[in-house]
N, C-alpha and C positions, 0 to 999 in steps of 0.2 A: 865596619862592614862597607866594601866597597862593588859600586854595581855598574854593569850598562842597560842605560836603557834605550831601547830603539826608538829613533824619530822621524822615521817613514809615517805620515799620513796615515796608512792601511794598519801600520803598527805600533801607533803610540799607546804606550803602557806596556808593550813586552817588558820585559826586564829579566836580568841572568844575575845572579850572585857569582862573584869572585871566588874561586877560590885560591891554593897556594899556586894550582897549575890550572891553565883550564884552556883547553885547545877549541877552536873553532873550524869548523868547515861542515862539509858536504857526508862526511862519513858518520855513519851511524854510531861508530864508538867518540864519536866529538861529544864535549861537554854542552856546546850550544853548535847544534846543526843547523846549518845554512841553507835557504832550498835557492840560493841564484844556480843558478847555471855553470855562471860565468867564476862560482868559488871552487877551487881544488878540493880534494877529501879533505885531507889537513892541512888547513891553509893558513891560520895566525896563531901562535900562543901567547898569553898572556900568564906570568907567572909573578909572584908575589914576591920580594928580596926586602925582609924588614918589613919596614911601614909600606913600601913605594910597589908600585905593580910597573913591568916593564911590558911590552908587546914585542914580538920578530912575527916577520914573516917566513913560513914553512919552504922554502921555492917554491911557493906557490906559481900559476902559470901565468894571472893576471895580476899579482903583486895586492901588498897591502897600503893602503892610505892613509895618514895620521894627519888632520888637518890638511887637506889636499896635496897632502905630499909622500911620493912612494917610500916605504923606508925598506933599507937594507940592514942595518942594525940594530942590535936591542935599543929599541926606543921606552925612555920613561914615559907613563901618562900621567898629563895633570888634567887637573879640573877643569872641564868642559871640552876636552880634547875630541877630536871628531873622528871617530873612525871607522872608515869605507873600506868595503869588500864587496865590489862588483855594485850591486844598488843598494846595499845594505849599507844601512849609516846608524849608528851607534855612536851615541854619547857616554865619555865617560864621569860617573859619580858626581851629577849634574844639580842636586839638593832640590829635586822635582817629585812633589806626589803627585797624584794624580785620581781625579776622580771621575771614574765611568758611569755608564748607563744610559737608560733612552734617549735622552736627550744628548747634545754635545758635552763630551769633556770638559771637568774642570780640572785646571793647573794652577795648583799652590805653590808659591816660587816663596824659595828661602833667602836667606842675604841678599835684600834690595836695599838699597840706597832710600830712606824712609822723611821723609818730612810731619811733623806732627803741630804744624803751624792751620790753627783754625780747625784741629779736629774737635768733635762735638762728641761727649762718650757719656751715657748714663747708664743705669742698671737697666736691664728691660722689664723690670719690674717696674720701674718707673715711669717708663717713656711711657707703660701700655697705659697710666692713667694719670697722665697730664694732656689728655685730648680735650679740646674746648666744647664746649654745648653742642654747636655748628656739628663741629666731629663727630659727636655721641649719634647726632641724628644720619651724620652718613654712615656709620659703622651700622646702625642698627638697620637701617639699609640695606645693605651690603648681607650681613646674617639675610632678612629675610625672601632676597633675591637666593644665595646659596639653598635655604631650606627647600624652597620651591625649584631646587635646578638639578636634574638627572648626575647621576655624578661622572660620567664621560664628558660633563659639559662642566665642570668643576672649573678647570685650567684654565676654558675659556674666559668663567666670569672675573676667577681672581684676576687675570693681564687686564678686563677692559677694567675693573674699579684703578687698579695701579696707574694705566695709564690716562686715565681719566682725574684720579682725585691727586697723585703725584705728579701726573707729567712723564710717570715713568718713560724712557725713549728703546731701556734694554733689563732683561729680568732674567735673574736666575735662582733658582727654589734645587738647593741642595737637601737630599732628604738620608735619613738613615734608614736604609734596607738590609735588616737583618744587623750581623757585626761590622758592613761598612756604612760608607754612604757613598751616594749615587746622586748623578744629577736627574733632577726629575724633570724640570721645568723649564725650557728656556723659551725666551722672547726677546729677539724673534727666534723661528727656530733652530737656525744655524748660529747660532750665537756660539762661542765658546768661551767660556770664562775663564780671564787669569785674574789671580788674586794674590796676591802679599801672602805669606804665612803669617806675619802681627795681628792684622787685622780679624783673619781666619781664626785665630789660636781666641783672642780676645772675648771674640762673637760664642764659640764653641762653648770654652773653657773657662771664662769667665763673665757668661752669659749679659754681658756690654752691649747696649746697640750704641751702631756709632754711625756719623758720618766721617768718613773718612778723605783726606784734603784731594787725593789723586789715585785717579785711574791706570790700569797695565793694559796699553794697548797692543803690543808685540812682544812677541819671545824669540830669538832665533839666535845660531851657533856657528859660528864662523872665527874658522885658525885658533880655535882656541881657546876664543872668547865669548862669554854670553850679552847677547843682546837683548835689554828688556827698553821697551820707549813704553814712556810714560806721561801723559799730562794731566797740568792743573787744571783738573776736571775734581770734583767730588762726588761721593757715591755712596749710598747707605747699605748698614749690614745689622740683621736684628734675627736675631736666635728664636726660632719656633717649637713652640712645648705642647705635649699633650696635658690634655687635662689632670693627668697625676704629676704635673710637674717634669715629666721625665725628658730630657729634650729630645728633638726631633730631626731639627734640620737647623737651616739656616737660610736666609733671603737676601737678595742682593740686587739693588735698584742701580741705573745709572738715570740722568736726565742729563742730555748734551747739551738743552735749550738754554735754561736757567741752572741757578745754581741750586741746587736741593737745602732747604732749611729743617729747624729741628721741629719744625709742625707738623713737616712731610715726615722726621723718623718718629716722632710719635702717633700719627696715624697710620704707617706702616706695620710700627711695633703690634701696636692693639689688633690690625687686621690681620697681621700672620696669627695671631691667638684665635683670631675669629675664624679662620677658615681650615689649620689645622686638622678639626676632627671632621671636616670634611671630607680633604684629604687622605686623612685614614676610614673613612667609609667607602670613598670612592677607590681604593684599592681592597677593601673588603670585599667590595662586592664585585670584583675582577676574578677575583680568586674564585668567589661564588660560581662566578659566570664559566669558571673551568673546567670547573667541576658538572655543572650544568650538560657542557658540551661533550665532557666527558664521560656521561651517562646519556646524554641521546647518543656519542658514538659506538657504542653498546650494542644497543636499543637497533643500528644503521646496520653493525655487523651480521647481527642473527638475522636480518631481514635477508642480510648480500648472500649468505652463506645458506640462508633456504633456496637461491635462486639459482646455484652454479648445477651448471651439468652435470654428470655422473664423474666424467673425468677428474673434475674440480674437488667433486665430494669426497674422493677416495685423496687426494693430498691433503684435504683439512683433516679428514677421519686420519691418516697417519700423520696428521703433526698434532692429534690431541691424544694421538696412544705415545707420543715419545714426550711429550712436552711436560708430565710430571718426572721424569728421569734427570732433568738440570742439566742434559746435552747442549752443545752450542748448538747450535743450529744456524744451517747457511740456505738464504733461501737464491735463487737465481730466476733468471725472466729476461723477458724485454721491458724496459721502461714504460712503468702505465702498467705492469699487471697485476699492479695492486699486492704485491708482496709486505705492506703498511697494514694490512688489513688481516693477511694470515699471519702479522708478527702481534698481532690483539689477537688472534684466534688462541694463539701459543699460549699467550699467559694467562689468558683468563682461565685456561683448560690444565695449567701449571697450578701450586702450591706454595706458587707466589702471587697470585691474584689480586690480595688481599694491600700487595707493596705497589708502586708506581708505574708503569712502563713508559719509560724516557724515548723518543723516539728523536733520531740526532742525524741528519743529512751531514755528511763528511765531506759532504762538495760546496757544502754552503758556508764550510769555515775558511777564512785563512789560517793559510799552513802555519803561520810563525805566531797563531794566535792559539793553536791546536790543543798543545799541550795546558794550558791554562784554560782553555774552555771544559777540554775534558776531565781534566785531573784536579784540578783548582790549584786554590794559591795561598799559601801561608809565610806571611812574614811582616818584616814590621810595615811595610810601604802598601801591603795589600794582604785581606785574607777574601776569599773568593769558595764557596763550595763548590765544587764541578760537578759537572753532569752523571761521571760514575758514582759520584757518593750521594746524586739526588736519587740514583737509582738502587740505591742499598737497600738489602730484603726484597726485593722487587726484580725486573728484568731490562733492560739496555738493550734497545734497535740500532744498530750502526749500520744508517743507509751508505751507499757507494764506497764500500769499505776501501777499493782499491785507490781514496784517495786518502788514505791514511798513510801518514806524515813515517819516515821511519823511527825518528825517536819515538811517535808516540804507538809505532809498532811494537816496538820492544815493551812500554808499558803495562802497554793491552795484555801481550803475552804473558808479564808477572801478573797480572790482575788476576789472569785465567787458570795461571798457576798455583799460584799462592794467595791469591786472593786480599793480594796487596798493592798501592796505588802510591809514589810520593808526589803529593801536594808540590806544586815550584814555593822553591825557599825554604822548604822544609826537610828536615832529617829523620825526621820523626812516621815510617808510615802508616797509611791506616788503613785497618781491617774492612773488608767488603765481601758481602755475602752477594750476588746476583748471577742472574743467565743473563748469556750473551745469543741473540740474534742478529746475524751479519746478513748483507744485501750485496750484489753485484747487479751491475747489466750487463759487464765486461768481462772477459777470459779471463777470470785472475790466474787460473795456472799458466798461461803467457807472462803474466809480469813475473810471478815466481821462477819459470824458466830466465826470463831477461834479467836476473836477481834485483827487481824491484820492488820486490817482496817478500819477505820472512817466509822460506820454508818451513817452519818448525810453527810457527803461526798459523798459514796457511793449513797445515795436519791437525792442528787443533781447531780450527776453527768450521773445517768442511767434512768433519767426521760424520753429521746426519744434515744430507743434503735432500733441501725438497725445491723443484722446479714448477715454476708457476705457467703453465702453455700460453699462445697468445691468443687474444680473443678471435682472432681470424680462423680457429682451430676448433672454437665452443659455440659456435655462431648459433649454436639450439638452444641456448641461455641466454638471445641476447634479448627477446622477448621480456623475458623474467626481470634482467637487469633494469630493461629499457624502465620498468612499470615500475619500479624500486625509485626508480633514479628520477623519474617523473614527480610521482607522488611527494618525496621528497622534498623536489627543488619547486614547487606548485604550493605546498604548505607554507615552503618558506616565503614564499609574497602575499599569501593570505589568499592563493585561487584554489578552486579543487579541481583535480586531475580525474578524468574518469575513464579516459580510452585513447588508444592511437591506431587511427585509420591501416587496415592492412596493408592497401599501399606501400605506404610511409614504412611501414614496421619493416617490408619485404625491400626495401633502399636499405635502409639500416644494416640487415642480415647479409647485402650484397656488398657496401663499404667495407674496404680491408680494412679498416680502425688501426695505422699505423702506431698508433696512440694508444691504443689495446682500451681498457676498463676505463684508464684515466679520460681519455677524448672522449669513449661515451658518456659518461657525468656531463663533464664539460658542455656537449652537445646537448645534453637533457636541460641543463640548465637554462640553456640558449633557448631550446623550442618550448620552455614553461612561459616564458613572455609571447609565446603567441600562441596561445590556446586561446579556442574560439568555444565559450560554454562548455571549457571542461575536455575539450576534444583534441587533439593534434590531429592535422588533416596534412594532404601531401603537400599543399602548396605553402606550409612553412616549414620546409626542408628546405635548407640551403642547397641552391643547383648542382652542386658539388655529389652531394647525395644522391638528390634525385637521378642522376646520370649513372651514376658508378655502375650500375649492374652492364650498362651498355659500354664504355668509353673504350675500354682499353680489349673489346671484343671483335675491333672492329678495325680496318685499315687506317688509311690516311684520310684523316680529316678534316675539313675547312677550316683555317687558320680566325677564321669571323665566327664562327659556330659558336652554340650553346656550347655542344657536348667537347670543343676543342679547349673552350675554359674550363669545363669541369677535368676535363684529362692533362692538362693545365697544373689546375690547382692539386688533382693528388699526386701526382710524380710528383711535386717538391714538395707533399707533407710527405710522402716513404719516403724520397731520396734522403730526407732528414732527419726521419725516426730510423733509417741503417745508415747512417753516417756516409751514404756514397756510394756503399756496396754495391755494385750492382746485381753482383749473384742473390745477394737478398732480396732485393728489391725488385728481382724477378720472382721469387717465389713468394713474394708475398703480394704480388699483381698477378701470378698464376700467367704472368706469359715469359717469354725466352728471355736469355741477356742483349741477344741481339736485339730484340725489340725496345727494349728498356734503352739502350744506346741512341737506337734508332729514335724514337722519341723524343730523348733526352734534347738530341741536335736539333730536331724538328724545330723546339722552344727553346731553343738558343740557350740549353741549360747544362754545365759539366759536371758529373757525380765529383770530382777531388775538392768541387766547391763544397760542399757539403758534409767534406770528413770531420771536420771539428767544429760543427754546428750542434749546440745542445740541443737535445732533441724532447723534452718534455717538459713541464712544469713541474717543481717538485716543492712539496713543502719546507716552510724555512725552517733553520735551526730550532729546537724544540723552545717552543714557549716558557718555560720550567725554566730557562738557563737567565742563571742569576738571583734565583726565588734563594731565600736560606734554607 
């Protein structure tokens, strides 16, 4: 089996399987779609002759690159061969795994050039109980500090005993999550680890802790050829077990100071034994904590959903008379109107209730990461669940759909079809029962017309469409909200919330909330740290606020002025929350365009600055992504 893997930064770990033909580019019918710019539709193929894979460039329009150099004819590739298309750089069949997760990457490199002069190797059955007395009393130490320690603060204690009783200078706690492993630990935290596969395979597989004679300080690929530097450094590796023996991970110390002895791997050994089931507590009760939050966001809903206007009530009431029928459902809005919160209304009020709801920001992935986040990965170098299969029996929120990749357009659409998904690396696909709820802020029938987007997608996916208004439209709800979002964000610091000054409430109701629902939380969260006994009074309104109902009702005003900062400050949160627009940006200041212009110049501000300015905060990638 032959592969590329991508070694862009943004993209280590992608990876494509070979097959006898496999075209690359920019078109949706490519076997690996490219999203540069600068790649033609079909722009390289690589095809399989025998044993040997060759590559040509398609006349592409920027040509292709094989070790920095443009090729015009079939070219063979060998091992480690580099090959560029626009900023895309792909290694070819590089003998790299790779192991992801919170922490940085680790890289198990195969065929190194190995010295076994001065390596130190025993069972870890061993090492754990050859510690001297001295040891017994720091180990036992070391337990009764973890027993007494929160488990968020787990990582901490284990780095300061390593660096404290080893010397440790760099640390890495490779763990198994679910069918792979993942790096869980590192110190410091940008660390990335590369490792030998010997040593790795050894530790793993035949459960050895060692010292090992030399350290991998660099990896890189140039014409051709692999660069690995290396020094006579030493470094310890000792296999971590749960208490049924079963293992777990693996630990990996450097000390750059001195040179690590086998006192330091046998107190290691012992202490990965010792703090293991901490570790697996301390993600027990992570999990715990998800579920927790995922029951007060329950608990958040039915409070938001007693407070919405009439307006509001009759789109929940019809997304909970459609929402057992298994329709897709496309919600649309402006950013911030909480379309996150009617896609919980859905399922809970669905007959999928009882399955997950994955909730998945499309603008928070990379593209060339996409397809693997979504659909996951099976094969030998990685098996990975993806988010549509965490979301099986259950329901899938696809925020900002229009930035959905087109390969993984096409996916979606078999998913909705046929109710089938392939895994990357796999041939085999798999069955999936769920609803699809999709998001926009943006025109998608504009991309559809500019064919940026699957027409036949698009019809499936906007067949029961429900529109969220903007809060500048429900402003008789904002009262309710306000008192929701107080209370709330008040408990959460341990103060009690009991009233907010009319004043203040009647600033609030006059602020356009370019930000809609999302900026009022926001803001409530802000004005809980200045409650005075329980109260919000006017004078902990930002000036911004306090002004609004007057600013933009009024001529030209003093460039020194209160009210010229507060009018100021909100022409560039709308100018930002409408991308520039300025026809928006008048209707949603309730004055002309020409005033908006006029203004604009006043403070030295141009709406075209503001077209591709992200305009809200949005939540990351769903937490879930990675769980088994």
């Amino acid at each position: 089996m032959s592969e590329l893997v991508a070694f862009r930064e943004d993209r280590l770990g992608f990876r494509v399987i070979l097959k006898e033909k496999t075209i690359l580019g920019r078109s949706s019918d490519c076997d690996l779609i490219l999203f540069d710019r600068s790649a033609s539709r079909n722009h390289a193929e690589i095809t399989k002759i025998d044993d040997n894979f060759f590559i040509v460039d398609l006349n592409s329009t920027n040509g292709t690159l094989v070790n920095d150099q443009p090729i015009t004819l079939q070219t063979k590739l060998n091992s480690f061969d580099c090959v560029k298309i626009g900023q895309e750089i792909f290694i070819f069949d590089p003998y790299l795994d790779i192991i992801t997760g919170s922490a940085p990457a680790a890289l198990i490199l195969n065929s190194i050039n190995e010295s076994h002069q001065n390596l130190v190797s025993k069972p870890a059955v061993n090492a754990a109980t050859d510690i001297t007395q001295k040891q017994g009393a720091l180990i036992a130490a070391f337990a009764n500090t973890l027993c007494r320690t929160p488990p968020d603060e787990i990582n901490k204690v284990i780095i300061e005993f390593l660096v404290e009783r080893v010397g440790a200078t760099s640390i890495t706690l490779l763990w198994r999550g679910g069918r792979q492993m993942v790096s869980y630990l590192s110190y410091p935290e940008d660390k990335r680890l590369l490792l030998s596969h010997t040593p790795f395979s050894r530790v793993v597989e035949g459960a050895e802790s060692l010292i090992w004679p030399r350290v991998i300080t660099e990896l890189d690929f140039n014409e051709g050829n692999r660069h690995v530097g290396q020094l006579e450094q030493n470094c310890l590796l000792t296999p971590v077990y749960g208490s049924d023996t079963n293992y777990l991970g693996l630990l990996y110390v450097e000390n750059n100071i001195k040179p690590l002895e086998e006192s330091d791997l046998n107190l290691a050994t012992m202490a990965a034994q010792i703090f293991s089931p901490f570790i697996i507590n301390a993600i027990t009760q992570v999990e715990k904590e998800k579920e927790k939050l995922q029951l007060a966001s329950d608990e958040d809903l039915l409070a938001d959903i007693a407070t919405r206007d009439n307006q509001v009530k009759i789109i929940f009431s019809t997304a909970a008379h459609v929402a057992p029928k298994d329709e897709p459902i496309f919600l649309t809005g402006e950013s911030g109107t909480d379309k996150t919160t009617l896609a919980k209304h859905i399922h809970q009020q669905s007959h999928r209730k009882n399955g997950r709801l994955i909730v998945v920001t499309l603008s928070d992935m990379p593209p060339a990461q996409m397809d693997r986040m979504l659909f996951g990965q099976d094969d030998a170098a990685d098996s990975h669940l993806g988010l549509l299969a965490l979301a099986d029996n259950g329901t899938v929120f696809l925020r900002h759909i229009e930035h959905l990749t087109v390969n993984a357009q096409r996916s979606v659409l078999m998913a909705l079809e046929e109710g089938l998904i392939y895994p990357i690396g796999s041939r085999i696909a798999r069955n999936l029962s769920l609803r699809f709820i999709t998001s926009s802020s943006t025109k998608l029938h504009e991309l559809v017309e500019r064919g940026e987007f699957r027409e036949d997608l698009y019809a499936r996916l906007t067949r029961v469409n429900l529109a969220l208004p903007p809060l500048r439209e429900t402003k008789t709800d904002i009262e309710g909200l306000v008192n929701v979002f107080l209370t709330k964000a008040a408990k959460n610091l341990g103060l009690p919330y009991k009233s907010i000054d009319n004043s203040a409430l009647e600033c609030l109701r006059t602020y356009p909330w370019p930000g809609n629902i999302s900026e009022l939380r926001d803001t409530c969260a802000l004005l809980a740290h200045l409650l005075r006994n329980g109260h919000v009074y006017m004078d902990a309104l930002p000036i911004y606020l306090r002004l609004a109902g007057e600013v933009f009702g009024l001529g030209e005003i003093p460039q020194d002025s209160p009210l010229a900062e507060a009018e100021r400050y909100i022409l560039i949160k709308v100018l930002a929350s409408q991308k520039g627009d300025v026809e928006m940006v008048a209707e949603v200041l309730n004055i002309s365009a020409e005033d908006v212009i006029m203004k604009a110049r006043a403070y030295g501000l141009d709406p075209m600055d503001f077209q591709f300015i992200a305009t809200a905060q949005t939540p990351s990638v769903d937490e879930l992504y990675g769980q088994p």
